[in-house]
N, CA, C and O atoms as CSV, one atom per row, in Angstrom:
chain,resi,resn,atom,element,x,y,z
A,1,UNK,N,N,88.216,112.802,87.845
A,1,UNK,CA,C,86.948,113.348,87.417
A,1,UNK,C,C,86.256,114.043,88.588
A,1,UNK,O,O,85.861,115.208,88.577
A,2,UNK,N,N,86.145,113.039,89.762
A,2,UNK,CA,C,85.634,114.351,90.796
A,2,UNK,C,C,86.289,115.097,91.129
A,2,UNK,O,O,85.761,116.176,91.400
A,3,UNK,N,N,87.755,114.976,91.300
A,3,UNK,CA,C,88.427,116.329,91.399
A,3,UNK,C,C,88.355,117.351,90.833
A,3,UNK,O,O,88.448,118.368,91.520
A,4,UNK,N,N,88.124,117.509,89.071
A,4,UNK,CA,C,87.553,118.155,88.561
A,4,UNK,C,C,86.484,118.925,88.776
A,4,UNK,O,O,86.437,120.064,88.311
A,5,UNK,N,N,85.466,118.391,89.525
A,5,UNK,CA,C,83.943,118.860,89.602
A,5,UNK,C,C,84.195,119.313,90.715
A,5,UNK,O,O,83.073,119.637,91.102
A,6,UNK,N,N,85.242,119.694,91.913
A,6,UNK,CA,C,85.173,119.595,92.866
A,6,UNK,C,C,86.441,120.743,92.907
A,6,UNK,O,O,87.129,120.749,93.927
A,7,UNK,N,N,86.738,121.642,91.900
A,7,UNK,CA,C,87.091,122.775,92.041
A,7,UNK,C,C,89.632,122.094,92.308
A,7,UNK,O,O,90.676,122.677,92.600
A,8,UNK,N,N,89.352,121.160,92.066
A,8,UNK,CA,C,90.825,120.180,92.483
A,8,UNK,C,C,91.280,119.690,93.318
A,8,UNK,O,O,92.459,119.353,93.424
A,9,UNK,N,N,89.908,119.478,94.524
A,9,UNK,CA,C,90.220,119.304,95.889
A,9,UNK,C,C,88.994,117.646,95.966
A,9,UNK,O,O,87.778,117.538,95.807
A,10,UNK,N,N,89.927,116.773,96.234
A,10,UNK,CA,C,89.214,115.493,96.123
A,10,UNK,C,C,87.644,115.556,96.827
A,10,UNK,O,O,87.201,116.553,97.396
A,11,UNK,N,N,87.097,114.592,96.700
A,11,UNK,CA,C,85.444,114.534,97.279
A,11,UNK,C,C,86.165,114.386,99.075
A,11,UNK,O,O,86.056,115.397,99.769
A,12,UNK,N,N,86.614,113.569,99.485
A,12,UNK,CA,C,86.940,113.341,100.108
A,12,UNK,C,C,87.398,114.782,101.544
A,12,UNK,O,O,86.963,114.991,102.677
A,13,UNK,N,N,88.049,115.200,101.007
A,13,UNK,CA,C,88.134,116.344,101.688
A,13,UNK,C,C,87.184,117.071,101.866
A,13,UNK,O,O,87.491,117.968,102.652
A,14,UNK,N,N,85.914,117.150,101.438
A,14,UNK,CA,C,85.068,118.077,101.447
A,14,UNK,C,C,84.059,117.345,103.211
A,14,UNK,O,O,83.585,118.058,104.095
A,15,UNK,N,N,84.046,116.108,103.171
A,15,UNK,CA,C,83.598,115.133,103.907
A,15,UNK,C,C,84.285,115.271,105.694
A,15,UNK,O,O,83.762,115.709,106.718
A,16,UNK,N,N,85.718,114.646,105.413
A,16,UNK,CA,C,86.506,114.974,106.507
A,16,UNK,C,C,86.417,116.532,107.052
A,16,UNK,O,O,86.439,117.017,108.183
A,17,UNK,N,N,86.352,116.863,106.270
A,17,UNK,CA,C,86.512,118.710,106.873
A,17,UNK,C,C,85.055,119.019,107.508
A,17,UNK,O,O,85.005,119.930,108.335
A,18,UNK,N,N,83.782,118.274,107.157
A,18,UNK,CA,C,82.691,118.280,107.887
A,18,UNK,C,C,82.502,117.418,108.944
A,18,UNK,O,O,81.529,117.593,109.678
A,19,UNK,N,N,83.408,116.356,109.176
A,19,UNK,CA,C,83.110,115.339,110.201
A,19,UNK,C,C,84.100,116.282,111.304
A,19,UNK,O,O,83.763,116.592,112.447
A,20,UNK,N,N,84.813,116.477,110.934
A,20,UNK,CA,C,85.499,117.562,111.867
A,20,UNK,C,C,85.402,118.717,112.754
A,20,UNK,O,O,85.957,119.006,113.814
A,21,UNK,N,N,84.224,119.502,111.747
A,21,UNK,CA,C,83.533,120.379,112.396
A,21,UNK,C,C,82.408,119.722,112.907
A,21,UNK,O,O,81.682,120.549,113.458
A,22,UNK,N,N,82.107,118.969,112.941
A,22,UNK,CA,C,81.006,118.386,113.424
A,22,UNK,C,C,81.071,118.166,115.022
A,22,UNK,O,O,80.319,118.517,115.932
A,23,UNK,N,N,82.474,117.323,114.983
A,23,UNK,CA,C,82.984,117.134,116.095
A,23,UNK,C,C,83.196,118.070,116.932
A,23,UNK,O,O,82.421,118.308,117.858
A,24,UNK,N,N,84.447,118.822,116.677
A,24,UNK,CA,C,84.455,120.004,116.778
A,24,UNK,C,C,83.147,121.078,117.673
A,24,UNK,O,O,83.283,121.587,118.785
A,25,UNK,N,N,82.121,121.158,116.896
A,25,UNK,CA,C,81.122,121.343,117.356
A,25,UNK,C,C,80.714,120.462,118.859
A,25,UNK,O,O,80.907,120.918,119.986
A,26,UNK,N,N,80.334,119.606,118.662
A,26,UNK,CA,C,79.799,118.247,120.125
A,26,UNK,C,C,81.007,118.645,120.791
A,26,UNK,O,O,80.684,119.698,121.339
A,27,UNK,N,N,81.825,118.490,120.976
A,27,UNK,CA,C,83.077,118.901,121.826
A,27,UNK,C,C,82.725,120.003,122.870
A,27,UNK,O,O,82.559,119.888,124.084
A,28,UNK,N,N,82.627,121.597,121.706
A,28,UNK,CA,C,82.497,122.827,122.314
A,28,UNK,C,C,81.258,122.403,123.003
A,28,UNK,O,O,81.493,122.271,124.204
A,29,UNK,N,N,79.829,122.096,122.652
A,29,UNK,CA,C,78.676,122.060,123.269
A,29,UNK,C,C,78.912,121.540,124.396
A,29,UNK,O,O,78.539,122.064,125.445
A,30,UNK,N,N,79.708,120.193,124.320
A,30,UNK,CA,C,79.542,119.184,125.503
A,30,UNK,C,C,80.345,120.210,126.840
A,30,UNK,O,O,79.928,120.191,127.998
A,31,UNK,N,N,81.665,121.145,126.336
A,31,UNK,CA,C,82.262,121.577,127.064
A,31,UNK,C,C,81.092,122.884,127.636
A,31,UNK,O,O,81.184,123.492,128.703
A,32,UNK,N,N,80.043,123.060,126.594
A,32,UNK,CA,C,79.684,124.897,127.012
A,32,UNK,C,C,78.428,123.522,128.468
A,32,UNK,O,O,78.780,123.622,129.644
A,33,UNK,N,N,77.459,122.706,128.233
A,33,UNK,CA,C,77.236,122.194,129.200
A,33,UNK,C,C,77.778,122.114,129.973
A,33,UNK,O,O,77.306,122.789,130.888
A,34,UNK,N,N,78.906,121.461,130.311
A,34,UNK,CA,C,79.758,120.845,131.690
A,34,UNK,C,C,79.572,122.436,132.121
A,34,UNK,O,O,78.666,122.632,132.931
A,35,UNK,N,N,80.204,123.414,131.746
A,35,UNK,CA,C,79.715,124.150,132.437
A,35,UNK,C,C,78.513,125.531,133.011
A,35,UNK,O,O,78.596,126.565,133.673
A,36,UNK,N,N,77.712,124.953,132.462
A,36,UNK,CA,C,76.564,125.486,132.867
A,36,UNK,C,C,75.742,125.016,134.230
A,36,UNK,O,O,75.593,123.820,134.482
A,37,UNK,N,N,75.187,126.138,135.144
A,37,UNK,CA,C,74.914,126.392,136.455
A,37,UNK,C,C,73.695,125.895,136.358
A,37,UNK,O,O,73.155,125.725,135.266
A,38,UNK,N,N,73.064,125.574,137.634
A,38,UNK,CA,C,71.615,126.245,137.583
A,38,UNK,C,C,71.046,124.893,136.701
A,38,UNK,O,O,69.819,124.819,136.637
A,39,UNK,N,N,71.622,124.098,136.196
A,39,UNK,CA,C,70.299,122.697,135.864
A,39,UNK,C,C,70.910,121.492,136.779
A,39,UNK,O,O,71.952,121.401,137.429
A,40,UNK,N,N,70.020,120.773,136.594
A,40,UNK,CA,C,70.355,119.492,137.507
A,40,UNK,C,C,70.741,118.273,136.098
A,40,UNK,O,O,70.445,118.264,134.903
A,41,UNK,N,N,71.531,117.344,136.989
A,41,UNK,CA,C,72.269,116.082,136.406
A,41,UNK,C,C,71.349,115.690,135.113
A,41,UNK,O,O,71.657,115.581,133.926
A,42,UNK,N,N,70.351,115.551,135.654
A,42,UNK,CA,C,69.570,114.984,134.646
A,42,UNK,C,C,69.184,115.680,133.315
A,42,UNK,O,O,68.942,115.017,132.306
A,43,UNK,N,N,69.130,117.122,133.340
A,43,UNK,CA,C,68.743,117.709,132.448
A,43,UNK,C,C,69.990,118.088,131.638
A,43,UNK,O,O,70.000,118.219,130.415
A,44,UNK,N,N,71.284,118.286,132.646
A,44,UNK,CA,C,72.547,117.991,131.499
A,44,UNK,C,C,72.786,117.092,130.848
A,44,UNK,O,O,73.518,117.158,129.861
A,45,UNK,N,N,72.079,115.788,131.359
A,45,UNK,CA,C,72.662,114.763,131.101
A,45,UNK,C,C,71.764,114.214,129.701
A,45,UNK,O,O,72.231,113.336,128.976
A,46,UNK,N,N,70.406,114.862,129.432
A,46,UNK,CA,C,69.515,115.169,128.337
A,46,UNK,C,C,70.154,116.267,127.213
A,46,UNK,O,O,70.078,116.189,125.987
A,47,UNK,N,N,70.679,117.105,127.866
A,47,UNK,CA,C,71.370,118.174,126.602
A,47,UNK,C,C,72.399,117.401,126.019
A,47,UNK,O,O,72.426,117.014,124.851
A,48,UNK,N,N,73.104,117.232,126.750
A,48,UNK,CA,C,73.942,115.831,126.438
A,48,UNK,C,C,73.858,115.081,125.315
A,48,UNK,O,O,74.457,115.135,124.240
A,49,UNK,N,N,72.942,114.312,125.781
A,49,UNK,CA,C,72.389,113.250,124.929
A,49,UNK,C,C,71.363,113.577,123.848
A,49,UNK,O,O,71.009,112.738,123.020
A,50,UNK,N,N,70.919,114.774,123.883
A,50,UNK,CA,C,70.594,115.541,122.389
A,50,UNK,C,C,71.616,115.531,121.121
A,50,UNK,O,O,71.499,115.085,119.979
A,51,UNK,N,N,72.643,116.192,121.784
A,51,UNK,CA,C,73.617,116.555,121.219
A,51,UNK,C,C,74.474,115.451,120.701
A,51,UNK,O,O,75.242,115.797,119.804
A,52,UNK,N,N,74.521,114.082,121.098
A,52,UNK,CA,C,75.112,113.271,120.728
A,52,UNK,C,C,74.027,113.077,119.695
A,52,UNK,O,O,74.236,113.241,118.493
A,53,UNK,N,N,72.976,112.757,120.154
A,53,UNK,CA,C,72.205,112.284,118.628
A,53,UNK,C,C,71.868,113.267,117.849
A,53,UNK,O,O,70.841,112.949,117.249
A,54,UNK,N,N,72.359,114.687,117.458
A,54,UNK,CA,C,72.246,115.652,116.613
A,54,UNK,C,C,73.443,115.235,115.532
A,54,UNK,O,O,73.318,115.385,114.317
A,55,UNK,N,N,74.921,114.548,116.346
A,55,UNK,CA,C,76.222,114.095,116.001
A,55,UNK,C,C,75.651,113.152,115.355
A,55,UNK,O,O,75.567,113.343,114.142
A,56,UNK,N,N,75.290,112.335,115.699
A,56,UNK,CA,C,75.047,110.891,115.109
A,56,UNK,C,C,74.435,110.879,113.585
A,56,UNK,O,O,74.809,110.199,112.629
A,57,UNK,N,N,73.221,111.987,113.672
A,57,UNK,CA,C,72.220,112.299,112.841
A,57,UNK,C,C,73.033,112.341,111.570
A,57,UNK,O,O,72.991,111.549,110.629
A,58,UNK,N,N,73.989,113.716,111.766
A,58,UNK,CA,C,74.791,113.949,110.765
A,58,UNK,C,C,75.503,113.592,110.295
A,58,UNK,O,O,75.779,113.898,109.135
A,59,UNK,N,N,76.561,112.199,111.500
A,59,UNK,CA,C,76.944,110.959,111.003
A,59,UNK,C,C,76.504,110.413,109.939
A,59,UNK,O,O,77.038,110.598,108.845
A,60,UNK,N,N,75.161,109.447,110.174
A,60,UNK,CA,C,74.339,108.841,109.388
A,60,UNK,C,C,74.240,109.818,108.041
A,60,UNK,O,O,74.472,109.210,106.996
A,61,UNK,N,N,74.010,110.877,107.933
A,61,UNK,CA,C,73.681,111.787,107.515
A,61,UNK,C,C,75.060,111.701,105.862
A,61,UNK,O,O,74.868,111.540,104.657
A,62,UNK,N,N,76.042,111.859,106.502
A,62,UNK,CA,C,77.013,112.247,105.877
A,62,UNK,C,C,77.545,110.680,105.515
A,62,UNK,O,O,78.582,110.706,104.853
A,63,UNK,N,N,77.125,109.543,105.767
A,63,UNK,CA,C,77.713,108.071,105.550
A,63,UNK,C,C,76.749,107.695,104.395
A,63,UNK,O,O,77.031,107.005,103.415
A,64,UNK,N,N,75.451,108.329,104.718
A,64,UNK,CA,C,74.229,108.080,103.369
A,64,UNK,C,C,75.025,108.754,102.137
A,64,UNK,O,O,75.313,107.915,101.283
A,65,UNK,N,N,75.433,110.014,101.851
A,65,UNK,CA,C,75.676,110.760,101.391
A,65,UNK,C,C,77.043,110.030,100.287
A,65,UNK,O,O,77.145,109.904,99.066
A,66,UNK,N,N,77.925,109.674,101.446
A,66,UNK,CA,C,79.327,109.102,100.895
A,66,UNK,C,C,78.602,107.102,100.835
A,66,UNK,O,O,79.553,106.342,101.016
A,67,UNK,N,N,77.745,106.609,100.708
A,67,UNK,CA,C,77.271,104.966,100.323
A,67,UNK,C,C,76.733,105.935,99.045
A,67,UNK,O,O,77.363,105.746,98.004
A,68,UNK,N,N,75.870,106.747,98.991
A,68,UNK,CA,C,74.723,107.263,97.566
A,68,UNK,C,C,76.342,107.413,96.433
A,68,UNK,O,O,76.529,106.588,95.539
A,69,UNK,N,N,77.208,108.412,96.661
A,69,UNK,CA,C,77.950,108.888,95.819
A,69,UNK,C,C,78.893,107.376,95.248
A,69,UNK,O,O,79.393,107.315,94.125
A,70,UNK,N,N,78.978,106.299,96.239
A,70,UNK,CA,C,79.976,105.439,96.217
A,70,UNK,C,C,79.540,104.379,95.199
A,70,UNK,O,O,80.164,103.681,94.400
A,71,UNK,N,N,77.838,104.549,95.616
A,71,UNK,CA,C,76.951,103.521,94.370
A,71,UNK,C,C,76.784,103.984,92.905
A,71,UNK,O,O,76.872,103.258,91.915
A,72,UNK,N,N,76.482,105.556,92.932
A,72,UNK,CA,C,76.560,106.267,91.700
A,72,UNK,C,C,77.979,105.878,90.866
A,72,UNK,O,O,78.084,105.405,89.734
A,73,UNK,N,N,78.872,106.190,91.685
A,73,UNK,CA,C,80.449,105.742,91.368
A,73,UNK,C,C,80.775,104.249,90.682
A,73,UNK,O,O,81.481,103.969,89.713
A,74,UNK,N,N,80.026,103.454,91.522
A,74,UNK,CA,C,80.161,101.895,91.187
A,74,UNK,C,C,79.475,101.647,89.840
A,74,UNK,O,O,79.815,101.096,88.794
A,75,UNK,N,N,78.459,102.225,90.243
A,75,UNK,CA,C,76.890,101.877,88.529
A,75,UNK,C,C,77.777,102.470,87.080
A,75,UNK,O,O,77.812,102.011,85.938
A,76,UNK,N,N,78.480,103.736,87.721
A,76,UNK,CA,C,78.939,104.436,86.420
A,76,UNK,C,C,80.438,103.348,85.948
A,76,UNK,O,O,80.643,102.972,84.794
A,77,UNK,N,N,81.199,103.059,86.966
A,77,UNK,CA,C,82.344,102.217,86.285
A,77,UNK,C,C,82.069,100.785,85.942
A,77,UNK,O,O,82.793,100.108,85.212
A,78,UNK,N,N,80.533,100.209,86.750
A,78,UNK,CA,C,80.472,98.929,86.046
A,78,UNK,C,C,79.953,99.270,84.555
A,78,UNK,O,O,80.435,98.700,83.577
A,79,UNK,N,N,78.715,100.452,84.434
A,79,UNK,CA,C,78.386,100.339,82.797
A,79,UNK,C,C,79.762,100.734,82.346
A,79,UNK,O,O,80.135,99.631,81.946
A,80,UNK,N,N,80.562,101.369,82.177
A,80,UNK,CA,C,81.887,102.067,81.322
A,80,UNK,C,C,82.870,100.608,81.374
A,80,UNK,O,O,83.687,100.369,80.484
A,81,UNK,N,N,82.643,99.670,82.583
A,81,UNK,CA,C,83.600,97.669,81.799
A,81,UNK,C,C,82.775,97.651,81.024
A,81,UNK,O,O,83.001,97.635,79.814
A,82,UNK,N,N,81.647,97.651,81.533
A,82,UNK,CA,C,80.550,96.613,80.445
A,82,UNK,C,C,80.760,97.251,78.966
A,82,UNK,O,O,81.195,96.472,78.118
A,83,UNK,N,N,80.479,98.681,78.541
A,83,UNK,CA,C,80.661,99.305,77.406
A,83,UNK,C,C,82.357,98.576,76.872
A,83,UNK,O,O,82.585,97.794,75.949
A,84,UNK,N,N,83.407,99.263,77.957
A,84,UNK,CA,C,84.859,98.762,77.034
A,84,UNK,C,C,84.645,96.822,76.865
A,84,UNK,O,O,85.172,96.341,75.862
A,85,UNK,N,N,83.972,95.929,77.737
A,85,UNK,CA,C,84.211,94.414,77.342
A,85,UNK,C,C,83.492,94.453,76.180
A,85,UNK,O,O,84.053,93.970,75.196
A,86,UNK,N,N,82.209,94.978,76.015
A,86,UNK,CA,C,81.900,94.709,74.813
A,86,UNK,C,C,82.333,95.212,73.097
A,86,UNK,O,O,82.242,94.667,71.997
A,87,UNK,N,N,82.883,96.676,73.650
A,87,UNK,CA,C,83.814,97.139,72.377
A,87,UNK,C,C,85.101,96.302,72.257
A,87,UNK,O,O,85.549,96.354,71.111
A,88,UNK,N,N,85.797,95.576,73.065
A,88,UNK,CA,C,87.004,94.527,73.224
A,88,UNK,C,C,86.328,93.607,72.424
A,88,UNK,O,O,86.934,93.234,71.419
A,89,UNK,N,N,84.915,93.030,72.685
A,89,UNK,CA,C,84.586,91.479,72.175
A,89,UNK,C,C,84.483,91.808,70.668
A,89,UNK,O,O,85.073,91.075,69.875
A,90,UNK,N,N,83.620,93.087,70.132
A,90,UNK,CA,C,83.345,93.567,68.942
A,90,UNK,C,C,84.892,93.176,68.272
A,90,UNK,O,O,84.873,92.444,67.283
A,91,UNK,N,N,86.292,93.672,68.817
A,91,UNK,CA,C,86.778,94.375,68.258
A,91,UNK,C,C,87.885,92.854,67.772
A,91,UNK,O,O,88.499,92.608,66.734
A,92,UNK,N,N,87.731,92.052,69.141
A,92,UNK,CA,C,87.992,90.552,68.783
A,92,UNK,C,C,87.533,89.765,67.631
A,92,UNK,O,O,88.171,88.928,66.993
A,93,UNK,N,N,86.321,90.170,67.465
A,93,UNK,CA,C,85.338,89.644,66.288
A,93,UNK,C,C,85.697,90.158,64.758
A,93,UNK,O,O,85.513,89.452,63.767
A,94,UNK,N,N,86.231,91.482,64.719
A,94,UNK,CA,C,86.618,91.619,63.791
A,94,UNK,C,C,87.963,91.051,63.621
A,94,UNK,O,O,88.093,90.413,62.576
A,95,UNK,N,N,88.842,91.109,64.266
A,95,UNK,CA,C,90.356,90.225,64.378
A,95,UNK,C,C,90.091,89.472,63.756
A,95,UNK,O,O,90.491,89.439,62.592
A,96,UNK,N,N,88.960,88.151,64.505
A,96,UNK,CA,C,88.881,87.136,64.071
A,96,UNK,C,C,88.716,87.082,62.238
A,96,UNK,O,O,89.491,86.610,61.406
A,97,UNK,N,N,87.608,87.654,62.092
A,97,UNK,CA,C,87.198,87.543,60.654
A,97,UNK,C,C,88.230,88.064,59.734
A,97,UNK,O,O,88.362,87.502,58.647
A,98,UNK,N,N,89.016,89.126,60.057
A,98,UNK,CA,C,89.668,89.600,59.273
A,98,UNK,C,C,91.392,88.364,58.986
A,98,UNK,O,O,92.194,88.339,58.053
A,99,UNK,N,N,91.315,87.545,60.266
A,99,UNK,CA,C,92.103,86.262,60.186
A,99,UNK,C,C,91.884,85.146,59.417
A,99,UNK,O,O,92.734,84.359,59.000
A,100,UNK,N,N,90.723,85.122,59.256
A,100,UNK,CA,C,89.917,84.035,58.555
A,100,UNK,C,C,90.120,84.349,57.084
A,100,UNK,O,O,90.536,83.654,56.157
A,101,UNK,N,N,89.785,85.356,57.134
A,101,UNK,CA,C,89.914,86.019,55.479
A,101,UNK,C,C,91.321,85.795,55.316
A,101,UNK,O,O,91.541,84.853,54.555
A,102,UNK,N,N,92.338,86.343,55.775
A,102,UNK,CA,C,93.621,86.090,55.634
A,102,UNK,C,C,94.180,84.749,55.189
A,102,UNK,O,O,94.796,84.300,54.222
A,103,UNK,N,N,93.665,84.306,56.377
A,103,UNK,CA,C,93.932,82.506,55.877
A,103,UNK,C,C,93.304,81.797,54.752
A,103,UNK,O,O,93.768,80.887,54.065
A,104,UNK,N,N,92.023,82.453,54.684
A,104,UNK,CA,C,91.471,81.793,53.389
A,104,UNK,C,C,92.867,82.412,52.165
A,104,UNK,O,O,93.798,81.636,51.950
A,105,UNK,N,N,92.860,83.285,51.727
A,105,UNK,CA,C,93.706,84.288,50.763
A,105,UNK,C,C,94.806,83.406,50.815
A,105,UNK,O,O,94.987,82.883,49.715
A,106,UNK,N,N,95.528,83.079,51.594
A,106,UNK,CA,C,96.784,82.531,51.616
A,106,UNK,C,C,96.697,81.080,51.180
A,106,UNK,O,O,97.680,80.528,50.687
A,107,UNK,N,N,95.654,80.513,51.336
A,107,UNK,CA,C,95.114,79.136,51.209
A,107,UNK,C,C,95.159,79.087,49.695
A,107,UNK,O,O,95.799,78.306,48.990
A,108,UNK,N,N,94.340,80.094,49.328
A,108,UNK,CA,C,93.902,79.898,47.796
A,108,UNK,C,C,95.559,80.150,46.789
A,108,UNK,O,O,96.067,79.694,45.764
A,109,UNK,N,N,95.870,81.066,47.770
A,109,UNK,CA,C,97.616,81.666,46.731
A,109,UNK,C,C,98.126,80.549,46.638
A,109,UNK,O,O,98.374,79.905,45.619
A,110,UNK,N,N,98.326,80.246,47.899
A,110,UNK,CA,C,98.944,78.137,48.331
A,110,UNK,C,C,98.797,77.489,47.055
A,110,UNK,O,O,99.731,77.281,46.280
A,111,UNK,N,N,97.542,77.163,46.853
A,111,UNK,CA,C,96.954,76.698,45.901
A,111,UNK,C,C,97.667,76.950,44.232
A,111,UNK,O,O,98.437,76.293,43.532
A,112,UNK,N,N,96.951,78.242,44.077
A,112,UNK,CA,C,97.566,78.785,42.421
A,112,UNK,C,C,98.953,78.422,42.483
A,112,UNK,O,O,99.352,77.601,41.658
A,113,UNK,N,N,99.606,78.810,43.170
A,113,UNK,CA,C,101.148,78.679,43.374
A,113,UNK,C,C,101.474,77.025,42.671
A,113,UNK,O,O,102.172,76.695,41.712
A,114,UNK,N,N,100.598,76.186,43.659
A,114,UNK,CA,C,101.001,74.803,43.381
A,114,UNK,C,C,100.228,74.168,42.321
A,114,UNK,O,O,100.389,73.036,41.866
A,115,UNK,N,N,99.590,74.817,42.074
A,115,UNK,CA,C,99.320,74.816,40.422
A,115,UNK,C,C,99.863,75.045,39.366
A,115,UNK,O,O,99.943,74.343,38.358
A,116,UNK,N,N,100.354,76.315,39.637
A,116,UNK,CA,C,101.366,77.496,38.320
A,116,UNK,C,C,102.735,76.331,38.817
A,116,UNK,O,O,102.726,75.671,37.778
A,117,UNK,N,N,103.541,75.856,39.437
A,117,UNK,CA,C,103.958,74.955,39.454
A,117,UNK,C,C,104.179,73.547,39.189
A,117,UNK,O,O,105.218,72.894,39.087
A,118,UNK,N,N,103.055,73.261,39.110
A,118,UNK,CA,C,103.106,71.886,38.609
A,118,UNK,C,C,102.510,71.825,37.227
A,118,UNK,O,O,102.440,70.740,36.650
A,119,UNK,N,N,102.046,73.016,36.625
A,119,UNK,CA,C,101.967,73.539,35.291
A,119,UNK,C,C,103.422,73.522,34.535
A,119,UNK,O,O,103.738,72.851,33.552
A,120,UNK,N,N,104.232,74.472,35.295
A,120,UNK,CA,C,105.263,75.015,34.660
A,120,UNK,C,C,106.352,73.583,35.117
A,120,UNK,O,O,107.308,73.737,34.358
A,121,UNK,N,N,106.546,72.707,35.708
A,121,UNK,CA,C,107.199,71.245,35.763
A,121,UNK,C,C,106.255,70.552,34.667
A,121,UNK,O,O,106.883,69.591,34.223
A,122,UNK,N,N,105.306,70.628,34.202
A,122,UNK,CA,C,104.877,69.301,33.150
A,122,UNK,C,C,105.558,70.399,31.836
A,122,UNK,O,O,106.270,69.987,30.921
A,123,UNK,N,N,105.206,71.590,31.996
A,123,UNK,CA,C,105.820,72.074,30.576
A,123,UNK,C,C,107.404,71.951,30.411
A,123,UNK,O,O,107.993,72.134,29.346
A,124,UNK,N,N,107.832,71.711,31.274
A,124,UNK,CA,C,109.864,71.670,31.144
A,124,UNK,C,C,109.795,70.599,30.987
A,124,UNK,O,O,110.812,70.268,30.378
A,125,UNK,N,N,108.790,69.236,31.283
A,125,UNK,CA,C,109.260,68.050,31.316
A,125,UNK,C,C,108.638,67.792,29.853
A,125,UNK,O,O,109.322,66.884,29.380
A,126,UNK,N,N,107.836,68.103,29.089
A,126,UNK,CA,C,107.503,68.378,27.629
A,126,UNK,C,C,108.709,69.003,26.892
A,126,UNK,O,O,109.194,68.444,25.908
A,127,UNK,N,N,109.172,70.136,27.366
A,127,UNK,CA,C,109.960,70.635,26.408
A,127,UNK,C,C,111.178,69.726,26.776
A,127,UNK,O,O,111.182,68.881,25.881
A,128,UNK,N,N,112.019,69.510,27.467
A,128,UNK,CA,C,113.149,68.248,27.815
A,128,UNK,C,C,112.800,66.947,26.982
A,128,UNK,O,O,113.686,66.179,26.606
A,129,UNK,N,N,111.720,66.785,26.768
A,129,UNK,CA,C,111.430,65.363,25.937
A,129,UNK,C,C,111.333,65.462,24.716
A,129,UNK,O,O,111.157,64.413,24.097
A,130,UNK,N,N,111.421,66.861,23.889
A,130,UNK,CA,C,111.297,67.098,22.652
A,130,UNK,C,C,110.027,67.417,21.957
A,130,UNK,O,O,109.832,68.029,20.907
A,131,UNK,N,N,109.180,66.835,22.826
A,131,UNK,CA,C,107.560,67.373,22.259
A,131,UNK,C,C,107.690,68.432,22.102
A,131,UNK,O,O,108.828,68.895,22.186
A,132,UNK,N,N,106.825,69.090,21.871
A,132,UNK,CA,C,105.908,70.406,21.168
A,132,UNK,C,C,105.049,71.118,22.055
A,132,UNK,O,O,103.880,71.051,21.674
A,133,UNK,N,N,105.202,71.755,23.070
A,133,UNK,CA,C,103.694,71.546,23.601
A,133,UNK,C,C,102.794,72.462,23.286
A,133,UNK,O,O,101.963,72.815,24.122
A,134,UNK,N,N,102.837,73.171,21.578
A,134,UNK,CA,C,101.853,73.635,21.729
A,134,UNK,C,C,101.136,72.421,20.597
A,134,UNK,O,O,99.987,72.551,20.174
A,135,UNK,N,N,101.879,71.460,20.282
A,135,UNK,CA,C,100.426,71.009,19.112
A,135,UNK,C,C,100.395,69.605,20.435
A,135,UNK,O,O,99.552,68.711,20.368
């Protein structure tokens, strides 16, 4: 599904390919400092340390981003169990009843059966004895 929305290229990739340039980025900076003339230790050592927390920023930045999408993700597949357990329990419920009914039906046939049976044994044992059975 996010691949879908995401043109066929997982969420994921869209992420890595920014932490990369990111890096990427702090790298070149840190390298275009080292060599730059003309400031003292300290004030490189402040560009520096800008630049790491510009990295960081976007760190944080991009970890909010991938926790927000990961919770959206979670909320949507716990309601979609919760929806299928409860269409499962519904669907159990009808099983059930429709078992019950069954068994009743079979109960009652049980029944007629051993009725129409022990009907049709008293009438052979009437007609074997010579009675009549209709008077």
């Amino acid at each position: 599904m996010v691949i879908a929305q995401n043109g066929g290229k997982p969420f994921t990739d869209e992420i890595f390919a920014e932490l990369k340039k990111g890096a990427i980025k702090l790298r070149d900076q840190t390298e275009e400092v080292n060599s730059l003339e003309g400031y003292s230790k300290r004030e490189l050592s402040e560009l520096k340390q800008q630049m790491h927390r510009s990295y960081e920023e976007q760190l944080k930045r991009i970890t909010e981003m991938v926790e927000s999408k990961l919770r959206a993700t979670t909320d949507r597949l716990e309601q979609q169990l919760a929806e299928e357990q409860a269409a499962r329990l519904r669907a159990e419920e009808i099983a059930q009843a429709a078992q019950t009914k069954s068994n009743d039906e079979i109960r009652q046939l049980r029944e007629h059966l051993e009725r129409a049976q022990r009907v049709a044994e008293e009438l052979r044992q009437q007609a074997e004895s010579g009675r009549c059975a209709i008077l």
